[in-house]
Every structure is written in structure tokens, then in C-alpha cells.
Predicted model as a PDB file, atoms N, CA, C, CB and O in Angstrom, pLDDT in the B-factor column:
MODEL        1                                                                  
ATOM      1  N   UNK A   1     132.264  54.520 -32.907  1.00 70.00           N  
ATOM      2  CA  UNK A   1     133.514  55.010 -33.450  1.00 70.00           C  
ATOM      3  C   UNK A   1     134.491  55.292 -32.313  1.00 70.00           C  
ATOM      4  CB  UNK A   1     133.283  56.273 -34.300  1.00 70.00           C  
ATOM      5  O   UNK A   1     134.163  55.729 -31.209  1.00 70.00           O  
ATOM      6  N   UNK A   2     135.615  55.021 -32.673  1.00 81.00           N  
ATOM      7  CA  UNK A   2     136.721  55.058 -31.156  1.00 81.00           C  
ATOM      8  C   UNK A   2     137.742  56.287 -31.619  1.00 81.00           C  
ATOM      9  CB  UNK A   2     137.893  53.214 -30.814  1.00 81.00           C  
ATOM     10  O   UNK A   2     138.576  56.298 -32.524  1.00 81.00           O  
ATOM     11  N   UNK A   3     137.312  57.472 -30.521  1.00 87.00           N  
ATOM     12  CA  UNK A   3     137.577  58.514 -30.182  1.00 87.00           C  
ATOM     13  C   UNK A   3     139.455  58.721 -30.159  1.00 87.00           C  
ATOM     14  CB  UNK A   3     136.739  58.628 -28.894  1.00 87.00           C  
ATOM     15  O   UNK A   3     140.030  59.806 -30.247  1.00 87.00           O  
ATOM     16  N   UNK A   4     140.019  57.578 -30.040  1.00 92.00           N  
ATOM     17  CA  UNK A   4     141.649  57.556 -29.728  1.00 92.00           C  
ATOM     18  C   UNK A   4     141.916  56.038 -30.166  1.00 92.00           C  
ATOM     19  CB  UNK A   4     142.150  57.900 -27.877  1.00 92.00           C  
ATOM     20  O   UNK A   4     141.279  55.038 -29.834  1.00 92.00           O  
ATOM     21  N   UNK A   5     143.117  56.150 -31.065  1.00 93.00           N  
ATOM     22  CA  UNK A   5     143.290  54.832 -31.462  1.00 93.00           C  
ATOM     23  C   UNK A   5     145.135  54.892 -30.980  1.00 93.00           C  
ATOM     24  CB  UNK A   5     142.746  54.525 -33.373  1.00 93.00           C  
ATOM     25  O   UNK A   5     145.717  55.924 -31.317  1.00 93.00           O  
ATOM     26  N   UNK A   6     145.824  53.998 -30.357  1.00 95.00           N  
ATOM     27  CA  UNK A   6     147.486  53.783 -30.190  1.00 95.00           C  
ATOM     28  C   UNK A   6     148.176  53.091 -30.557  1.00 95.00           C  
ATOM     29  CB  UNK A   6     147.943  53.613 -29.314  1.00 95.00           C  
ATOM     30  O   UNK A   6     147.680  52.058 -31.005  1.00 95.00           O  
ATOM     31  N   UNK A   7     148.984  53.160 -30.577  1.00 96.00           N  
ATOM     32  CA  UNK A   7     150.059  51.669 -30.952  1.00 96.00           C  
ATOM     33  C   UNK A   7     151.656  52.223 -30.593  1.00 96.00           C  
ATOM     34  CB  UNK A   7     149.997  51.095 -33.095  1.00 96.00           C  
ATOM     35  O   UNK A   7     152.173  53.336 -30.695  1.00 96.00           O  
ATOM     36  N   UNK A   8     152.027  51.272 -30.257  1.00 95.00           N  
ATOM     37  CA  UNK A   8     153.537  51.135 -29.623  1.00 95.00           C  
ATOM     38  C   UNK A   8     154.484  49.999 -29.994  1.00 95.00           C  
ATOM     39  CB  UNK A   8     153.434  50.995 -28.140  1.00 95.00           C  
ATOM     40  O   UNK A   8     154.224  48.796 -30.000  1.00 95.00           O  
ATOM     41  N   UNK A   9     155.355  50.459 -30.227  1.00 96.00           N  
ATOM     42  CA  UNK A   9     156.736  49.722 -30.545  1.00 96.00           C  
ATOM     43  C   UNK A   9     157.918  49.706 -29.962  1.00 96.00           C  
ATOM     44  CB  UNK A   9     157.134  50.001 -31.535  1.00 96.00           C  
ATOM     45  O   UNK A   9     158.196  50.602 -29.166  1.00 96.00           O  
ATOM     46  N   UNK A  10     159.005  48.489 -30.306  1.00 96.00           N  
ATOM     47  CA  UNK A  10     160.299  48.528 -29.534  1.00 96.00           C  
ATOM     48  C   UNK A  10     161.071  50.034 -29.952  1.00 96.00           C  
ATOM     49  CB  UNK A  10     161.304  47.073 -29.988  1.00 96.00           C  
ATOM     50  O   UNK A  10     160.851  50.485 -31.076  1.00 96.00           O  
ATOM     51  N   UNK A  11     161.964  50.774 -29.020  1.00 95.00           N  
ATOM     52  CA  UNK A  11     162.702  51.367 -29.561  1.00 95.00           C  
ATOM     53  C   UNK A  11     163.780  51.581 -30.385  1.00 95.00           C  
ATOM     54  CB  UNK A  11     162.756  51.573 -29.141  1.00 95.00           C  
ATOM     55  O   UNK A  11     164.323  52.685 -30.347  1.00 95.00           O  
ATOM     56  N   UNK A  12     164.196  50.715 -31.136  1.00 95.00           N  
ATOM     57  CA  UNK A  12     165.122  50.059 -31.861  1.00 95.00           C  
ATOM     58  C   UNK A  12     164.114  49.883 -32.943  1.00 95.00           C  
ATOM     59  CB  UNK A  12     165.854  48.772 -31.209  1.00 95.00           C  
ATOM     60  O   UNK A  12     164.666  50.254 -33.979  1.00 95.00           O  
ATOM     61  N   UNK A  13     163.422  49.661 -33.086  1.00 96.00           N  
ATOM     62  CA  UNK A  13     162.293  49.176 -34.545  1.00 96.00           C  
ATOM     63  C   UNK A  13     162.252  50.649 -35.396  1.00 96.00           C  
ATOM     64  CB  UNK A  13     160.181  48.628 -33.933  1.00 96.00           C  
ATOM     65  O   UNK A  13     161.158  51.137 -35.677  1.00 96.00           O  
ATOM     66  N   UNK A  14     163.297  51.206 -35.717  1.00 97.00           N  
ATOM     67  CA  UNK A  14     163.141  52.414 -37.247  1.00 97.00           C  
ATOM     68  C   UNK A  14     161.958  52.200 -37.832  1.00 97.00           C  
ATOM     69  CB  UNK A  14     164.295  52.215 -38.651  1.00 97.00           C  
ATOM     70  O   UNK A  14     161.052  53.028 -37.740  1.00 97.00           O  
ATOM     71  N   UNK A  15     161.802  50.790 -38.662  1.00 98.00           N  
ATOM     72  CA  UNK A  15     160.846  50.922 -39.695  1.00 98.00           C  
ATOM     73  C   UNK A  15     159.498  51.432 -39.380  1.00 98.00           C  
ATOM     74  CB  UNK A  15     160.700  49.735 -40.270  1.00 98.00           C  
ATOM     75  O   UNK A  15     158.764  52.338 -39.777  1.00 98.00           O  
ATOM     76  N   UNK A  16     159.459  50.123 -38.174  1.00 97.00           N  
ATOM     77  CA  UNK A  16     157.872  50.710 -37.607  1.00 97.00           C  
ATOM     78  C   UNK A  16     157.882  51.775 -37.253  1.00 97.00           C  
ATOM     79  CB  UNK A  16     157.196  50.138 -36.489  1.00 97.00           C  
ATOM     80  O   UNK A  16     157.170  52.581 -37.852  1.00 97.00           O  
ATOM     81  N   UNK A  17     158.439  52.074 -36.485  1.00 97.00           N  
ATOM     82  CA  UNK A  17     158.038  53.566 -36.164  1.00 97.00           C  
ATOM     83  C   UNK A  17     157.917  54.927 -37.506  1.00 97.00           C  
ATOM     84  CB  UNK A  17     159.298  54.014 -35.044  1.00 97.00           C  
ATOM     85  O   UNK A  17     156.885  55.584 -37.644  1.00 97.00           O  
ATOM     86  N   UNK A  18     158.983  55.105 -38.248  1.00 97.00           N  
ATOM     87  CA  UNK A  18     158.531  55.012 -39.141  1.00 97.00           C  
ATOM     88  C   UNK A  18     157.438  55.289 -39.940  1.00 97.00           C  
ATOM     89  CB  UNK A  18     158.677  54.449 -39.085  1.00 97.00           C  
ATOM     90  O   UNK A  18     157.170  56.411 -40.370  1.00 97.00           O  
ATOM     91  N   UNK A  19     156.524  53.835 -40.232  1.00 97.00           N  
ATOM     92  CA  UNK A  19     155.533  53.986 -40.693  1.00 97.00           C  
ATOM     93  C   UNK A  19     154.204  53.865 -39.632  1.00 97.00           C  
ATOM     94  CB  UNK A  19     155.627  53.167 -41.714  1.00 97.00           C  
ATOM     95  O   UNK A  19     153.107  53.497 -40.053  1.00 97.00           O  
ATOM     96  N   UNK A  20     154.386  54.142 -38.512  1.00 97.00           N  
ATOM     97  CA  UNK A  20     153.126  54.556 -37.733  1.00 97.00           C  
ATOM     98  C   UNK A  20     153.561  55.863 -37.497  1.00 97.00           C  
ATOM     99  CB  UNK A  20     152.712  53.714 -36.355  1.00 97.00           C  
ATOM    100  O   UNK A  20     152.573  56.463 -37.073  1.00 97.00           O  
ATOM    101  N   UNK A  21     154.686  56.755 -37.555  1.00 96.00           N  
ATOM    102  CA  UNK A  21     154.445  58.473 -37.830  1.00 96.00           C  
ATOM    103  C   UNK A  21     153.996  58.654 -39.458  1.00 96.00           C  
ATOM    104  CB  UNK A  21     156.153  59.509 -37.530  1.00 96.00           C  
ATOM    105  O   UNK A  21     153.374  59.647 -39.836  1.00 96.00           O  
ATOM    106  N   UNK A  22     154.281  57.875 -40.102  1.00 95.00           N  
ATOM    107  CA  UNK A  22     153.708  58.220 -41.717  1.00 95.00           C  
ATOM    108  C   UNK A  22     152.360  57.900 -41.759  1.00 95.00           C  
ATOM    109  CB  UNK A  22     154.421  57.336 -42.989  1.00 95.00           C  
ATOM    110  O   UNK A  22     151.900  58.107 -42.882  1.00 95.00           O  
ATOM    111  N   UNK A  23     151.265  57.322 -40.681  1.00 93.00           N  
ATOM    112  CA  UNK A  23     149.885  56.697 -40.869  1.00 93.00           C  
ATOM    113  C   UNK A  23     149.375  58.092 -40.299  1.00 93.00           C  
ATOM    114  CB  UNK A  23     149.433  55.073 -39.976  1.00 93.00           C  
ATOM    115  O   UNK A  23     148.259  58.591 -40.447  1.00 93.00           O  
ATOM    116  N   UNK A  24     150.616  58.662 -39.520  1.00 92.00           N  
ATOM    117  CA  UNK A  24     149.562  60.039 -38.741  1.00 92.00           C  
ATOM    118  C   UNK A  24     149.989  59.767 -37.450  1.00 92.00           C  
ATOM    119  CB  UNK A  24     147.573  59.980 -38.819  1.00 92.00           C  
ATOM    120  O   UNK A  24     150.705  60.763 -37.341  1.00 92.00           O  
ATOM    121  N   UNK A  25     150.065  59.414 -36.790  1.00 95.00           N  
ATOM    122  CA  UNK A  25     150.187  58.770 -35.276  1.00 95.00           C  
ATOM    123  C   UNK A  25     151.145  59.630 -34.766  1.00 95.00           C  
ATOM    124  CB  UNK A  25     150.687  57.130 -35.113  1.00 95.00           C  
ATOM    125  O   UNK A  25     152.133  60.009 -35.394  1.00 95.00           O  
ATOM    126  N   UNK A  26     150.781  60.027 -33.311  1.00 95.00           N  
ATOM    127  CA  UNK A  26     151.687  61.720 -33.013  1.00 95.00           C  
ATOM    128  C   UNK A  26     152.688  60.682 -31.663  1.00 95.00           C  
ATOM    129  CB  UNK A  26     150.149  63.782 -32.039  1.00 95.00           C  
ATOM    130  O   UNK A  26     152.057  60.047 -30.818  1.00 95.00           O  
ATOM    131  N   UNK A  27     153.927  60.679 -31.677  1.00 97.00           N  
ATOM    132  CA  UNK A  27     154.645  60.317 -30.670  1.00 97.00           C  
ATOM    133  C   UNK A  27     153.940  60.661 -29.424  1.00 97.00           C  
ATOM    134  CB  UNK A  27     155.899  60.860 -30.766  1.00 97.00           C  
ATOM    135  O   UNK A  27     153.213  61.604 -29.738  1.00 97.00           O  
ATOM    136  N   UNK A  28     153.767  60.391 -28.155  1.00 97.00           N  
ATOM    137  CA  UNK A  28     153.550  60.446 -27.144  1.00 97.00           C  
ATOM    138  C   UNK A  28     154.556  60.387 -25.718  1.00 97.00           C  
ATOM    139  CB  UNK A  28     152.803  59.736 -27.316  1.00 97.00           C  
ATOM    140  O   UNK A  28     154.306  60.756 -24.571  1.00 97.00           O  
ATOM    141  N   UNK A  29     155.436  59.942 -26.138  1.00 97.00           N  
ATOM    142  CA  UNK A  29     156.520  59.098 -25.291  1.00 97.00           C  
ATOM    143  C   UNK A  29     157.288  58.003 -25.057  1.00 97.00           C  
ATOM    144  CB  UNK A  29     156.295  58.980 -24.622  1.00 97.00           C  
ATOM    145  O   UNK A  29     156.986  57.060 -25.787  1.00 97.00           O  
ATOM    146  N   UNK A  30     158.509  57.717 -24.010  1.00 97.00           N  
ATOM    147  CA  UNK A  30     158.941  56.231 -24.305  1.00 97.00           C  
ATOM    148  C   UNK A  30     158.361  55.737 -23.361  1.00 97.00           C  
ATOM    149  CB  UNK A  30     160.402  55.793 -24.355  1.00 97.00           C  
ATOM    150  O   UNK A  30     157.486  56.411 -22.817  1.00 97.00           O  
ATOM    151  N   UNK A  31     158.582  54.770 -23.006  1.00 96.00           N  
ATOM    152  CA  UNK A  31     157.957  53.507 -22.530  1.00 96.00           C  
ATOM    153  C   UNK A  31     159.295  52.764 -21.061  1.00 96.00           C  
ATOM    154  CB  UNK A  31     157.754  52.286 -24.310  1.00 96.00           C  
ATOM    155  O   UNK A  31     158.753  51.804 -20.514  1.00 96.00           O  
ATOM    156  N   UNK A  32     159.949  52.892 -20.788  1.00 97.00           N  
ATOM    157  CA  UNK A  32     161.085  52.614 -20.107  1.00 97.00           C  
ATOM    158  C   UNK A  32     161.281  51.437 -19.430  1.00 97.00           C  
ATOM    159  CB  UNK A  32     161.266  53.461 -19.340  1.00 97.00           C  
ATOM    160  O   UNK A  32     160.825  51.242 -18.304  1.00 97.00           O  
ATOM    161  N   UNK A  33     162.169  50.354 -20.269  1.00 97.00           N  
ATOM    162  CA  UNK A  33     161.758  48.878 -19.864  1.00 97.00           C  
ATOM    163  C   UNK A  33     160.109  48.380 -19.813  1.00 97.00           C  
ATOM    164  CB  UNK A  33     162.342  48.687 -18.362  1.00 97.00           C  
ATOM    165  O   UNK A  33     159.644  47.893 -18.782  1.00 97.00           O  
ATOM    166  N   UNK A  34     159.512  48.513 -20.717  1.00 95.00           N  
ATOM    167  CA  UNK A  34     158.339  48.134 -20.549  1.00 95.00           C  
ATOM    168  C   UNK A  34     157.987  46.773 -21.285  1.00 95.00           C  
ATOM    169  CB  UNK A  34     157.567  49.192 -20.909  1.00 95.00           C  
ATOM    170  O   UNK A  34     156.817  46.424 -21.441  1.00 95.00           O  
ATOM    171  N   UNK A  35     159.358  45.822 -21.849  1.00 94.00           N  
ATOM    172  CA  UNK A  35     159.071  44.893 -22.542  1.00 94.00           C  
ATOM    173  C   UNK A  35     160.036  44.105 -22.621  1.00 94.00           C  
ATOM    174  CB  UNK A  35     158.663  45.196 -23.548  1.00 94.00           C  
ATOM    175  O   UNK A  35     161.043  44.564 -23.160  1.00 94.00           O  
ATOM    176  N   UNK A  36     160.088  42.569 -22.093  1.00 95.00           N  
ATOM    177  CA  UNK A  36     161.172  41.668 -22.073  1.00 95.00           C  
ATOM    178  C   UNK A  36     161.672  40.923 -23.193  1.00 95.00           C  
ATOM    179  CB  UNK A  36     160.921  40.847 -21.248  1.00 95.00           C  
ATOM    180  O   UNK A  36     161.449  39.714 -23.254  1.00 95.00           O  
ATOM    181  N   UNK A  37     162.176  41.380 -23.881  1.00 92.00           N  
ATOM    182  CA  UNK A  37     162.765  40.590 -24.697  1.00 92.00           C  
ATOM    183  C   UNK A  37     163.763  39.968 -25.339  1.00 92.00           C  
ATOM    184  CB  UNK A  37     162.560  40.733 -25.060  1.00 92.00           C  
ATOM    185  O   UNK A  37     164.477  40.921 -25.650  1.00 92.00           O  
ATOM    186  N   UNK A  38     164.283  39.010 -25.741  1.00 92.00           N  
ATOM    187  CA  UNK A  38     165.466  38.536 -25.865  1.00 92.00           C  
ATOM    188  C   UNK A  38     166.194  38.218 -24.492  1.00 92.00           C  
ATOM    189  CB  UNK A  38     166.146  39.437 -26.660  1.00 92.00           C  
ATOM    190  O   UNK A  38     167.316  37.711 -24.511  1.00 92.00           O  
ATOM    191  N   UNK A  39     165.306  38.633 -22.840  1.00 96.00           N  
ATOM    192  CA  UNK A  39     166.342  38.228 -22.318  1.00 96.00           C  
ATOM    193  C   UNK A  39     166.964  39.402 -21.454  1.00 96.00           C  
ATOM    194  CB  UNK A  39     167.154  37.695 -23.345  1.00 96.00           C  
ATOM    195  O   UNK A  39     167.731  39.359 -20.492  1.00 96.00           O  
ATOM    196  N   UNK A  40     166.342  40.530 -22.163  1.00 97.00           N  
ATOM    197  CA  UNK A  40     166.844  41.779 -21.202  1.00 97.00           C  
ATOM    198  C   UNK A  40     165.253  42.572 -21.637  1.00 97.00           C  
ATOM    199  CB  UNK A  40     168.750  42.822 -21.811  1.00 97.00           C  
ATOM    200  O   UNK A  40     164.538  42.310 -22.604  1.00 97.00           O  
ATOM    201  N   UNK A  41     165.014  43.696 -20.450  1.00 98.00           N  
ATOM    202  CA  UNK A  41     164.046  44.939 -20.789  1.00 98.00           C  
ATOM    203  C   UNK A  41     164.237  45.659 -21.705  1.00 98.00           C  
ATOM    204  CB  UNK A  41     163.914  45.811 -19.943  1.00 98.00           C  
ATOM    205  O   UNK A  41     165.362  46.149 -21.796  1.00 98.00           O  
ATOM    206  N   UNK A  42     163.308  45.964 -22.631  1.00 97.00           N  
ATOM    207  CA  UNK A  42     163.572  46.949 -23.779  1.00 97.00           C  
ATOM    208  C   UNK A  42     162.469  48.305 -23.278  1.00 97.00           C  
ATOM    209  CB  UNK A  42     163.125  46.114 -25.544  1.00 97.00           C  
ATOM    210  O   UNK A  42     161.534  48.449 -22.490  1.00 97.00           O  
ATOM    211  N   UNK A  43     163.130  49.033 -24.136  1.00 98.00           N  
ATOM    212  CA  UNK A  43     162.351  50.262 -24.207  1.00 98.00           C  
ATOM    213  C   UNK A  43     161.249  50.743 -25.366  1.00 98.00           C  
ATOM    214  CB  UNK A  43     163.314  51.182 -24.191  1.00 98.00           C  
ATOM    215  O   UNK A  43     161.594  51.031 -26.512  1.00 98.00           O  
ATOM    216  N   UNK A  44     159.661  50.793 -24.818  1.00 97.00           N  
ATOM    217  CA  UNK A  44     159.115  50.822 -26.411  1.00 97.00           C  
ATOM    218  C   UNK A  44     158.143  52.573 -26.456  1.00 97.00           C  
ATOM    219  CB  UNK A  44     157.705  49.002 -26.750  1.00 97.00           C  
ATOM    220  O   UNK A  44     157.704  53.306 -25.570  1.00 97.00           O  
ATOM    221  N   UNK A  45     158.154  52.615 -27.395  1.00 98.00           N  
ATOM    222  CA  UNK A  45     157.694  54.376 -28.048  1.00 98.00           C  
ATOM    223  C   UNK A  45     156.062  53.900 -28.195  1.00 98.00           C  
ATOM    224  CB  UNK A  45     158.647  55.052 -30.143  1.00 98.00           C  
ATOM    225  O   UNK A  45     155.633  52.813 -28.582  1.00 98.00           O  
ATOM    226  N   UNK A  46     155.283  55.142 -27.732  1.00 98.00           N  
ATOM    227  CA  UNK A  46     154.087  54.862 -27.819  1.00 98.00           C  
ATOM    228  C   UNK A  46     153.095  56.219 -28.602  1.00 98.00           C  
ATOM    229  CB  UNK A  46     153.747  54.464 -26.336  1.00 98.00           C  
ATOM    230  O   UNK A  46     152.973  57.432 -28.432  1.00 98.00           O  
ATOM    231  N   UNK A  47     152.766  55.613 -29.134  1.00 98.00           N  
ATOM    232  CA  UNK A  47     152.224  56.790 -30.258  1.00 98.00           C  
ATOM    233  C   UNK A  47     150.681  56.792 -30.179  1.00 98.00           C  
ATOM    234  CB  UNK A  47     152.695  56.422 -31.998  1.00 98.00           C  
ATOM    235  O   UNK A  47     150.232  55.756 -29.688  1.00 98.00           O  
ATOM    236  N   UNK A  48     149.665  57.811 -30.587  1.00 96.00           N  
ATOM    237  CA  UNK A  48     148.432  58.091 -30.490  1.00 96.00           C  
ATOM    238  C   UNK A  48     147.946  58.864 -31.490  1.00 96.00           C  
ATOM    239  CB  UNK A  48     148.202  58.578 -29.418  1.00 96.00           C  
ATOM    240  O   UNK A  48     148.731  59.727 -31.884  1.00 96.00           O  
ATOM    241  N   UNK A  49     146.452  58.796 -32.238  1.00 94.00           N  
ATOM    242  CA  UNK A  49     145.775  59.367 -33.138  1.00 94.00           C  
ATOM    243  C   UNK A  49     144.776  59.681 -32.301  1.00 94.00           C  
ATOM    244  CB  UNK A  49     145.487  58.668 -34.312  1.00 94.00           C  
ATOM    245  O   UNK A  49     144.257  58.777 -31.647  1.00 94.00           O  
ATOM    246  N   UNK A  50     144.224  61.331 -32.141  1.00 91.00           N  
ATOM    247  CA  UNK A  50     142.735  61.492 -31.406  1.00 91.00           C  
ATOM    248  C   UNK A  50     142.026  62.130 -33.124  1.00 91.00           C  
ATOM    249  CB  UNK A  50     142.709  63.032 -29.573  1.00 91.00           C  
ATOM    250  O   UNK A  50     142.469  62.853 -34.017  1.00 91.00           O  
ATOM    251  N   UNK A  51     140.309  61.125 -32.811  1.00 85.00           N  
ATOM    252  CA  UNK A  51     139.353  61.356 -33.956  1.00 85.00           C  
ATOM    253  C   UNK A  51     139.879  62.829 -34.460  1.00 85.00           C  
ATOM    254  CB  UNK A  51     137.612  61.323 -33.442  1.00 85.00           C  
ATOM    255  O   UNK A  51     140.492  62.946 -35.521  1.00 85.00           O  
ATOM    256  N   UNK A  52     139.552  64.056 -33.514  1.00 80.00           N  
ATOM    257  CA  UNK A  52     139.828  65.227 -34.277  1.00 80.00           C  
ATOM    258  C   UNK A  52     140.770  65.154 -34.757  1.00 80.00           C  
ATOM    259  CB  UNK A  52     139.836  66.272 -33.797  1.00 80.00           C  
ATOM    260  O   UNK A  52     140.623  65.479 -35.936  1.00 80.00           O  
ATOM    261  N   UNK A  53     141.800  64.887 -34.532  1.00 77.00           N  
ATOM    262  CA  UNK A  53     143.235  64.941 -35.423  1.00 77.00           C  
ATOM    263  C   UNK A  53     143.579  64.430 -36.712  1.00 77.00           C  
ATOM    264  CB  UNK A  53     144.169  64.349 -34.796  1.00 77.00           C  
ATOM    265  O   UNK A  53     144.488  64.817 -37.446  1.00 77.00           O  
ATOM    266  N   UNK A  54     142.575  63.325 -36.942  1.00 74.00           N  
ATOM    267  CA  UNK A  54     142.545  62.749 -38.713  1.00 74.00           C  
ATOM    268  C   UNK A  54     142.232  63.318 -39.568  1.00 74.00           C  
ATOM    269  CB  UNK A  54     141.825  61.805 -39.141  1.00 74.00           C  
ATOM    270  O   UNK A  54     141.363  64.177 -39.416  1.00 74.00           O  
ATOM    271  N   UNK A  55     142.715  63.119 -40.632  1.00 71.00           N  
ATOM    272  CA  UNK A  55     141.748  64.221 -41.721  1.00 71.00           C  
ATOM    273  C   UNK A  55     140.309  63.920 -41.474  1.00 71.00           C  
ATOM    274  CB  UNK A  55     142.009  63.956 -43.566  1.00 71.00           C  
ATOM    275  O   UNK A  55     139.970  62.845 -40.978  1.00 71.00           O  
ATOM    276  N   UNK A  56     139.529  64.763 -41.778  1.00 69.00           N  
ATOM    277  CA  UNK A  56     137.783  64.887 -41.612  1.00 69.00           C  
ATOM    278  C   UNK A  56     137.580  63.949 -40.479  1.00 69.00           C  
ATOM    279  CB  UNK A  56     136.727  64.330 -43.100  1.00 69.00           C  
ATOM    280  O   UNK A  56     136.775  63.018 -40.455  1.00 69.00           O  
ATOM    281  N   UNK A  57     138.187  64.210 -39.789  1.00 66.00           N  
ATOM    282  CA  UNK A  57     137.932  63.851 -37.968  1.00 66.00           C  
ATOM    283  C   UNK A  57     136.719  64.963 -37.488  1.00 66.00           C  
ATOM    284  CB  UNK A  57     139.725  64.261 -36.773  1.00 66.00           C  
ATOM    285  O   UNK A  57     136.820  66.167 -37.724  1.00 66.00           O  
ATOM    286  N   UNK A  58     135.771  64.464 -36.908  1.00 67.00           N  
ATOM    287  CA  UNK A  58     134.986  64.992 -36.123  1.00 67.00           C  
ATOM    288  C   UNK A  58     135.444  65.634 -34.934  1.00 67.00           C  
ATOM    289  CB  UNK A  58     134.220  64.191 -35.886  1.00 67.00           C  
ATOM    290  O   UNK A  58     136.154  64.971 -34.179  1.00 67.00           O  
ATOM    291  N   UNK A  59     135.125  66.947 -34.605  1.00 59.00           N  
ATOM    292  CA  UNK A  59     135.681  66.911 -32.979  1.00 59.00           C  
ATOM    293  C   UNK A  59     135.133  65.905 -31.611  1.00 59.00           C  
ATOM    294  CB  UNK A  59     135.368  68.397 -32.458  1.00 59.00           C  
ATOM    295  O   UNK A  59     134.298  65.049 -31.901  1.00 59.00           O  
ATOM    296  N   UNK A  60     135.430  65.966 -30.652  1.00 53.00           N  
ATOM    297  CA  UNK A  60     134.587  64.676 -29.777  1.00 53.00           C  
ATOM    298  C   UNK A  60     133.601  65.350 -28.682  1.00 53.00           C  
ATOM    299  CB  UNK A  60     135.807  63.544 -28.801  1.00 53.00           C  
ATOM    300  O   UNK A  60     132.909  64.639 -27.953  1.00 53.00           O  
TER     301      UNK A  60                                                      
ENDMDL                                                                          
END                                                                             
């Protein structure tokens, strides 16, 4: 079972973000130019779930 699960997105992406704070997923921070796209660096938000923190999460 994996103790910390993440996921990250562009900063500009509302939806997703969004719905990875509605899955539970606790902001963590931005990301600062960490992703080329279109042509220029974007900035992406990186979010984290630890096991204890889910509902009926075990502590670790």
C-alpha cells in the first residue's frame, strides 16, 4: 500500500485542480517554470494525499 500518493498540474488548469482538491488532495505548492509548454515555461501546482489523511487511513 503506498503511504503518499501526488499529482500536479498546470497553473492555469481551474478544472483540474479543482477536482484533485475535491478527491482530497492537500495543495503543497507551486512548481515555478517547471514545464514547457506551448513554447514558453509554465508554472504547475503540486498537490499530495498522506495514507493517514484519507478517510479510514491507517496511520504509517
Amino acid at each position: 500500500m503506498a503511504g503518499r500518493i501526488q499529482a500536479w498540474t498546470d497553473w492555469a488548469n481551474l478544472a483540474e485542480r479543482r477536482a484533485v482538491e475535491k478527491a482530497g488532495l492537500v495543495r503543497e505548492g507551486v512548481l515555478r517554470s517547471a514545464v514547457w509548454l506551448g513554447g514558453q515555461w509554465r508554472d504547475a501546482v503540486i498537490y499530495s494525499m498522506l495514507r493517514a489523511e484519507r478517510p479510514g487511513g491507517e496511520p504509517m
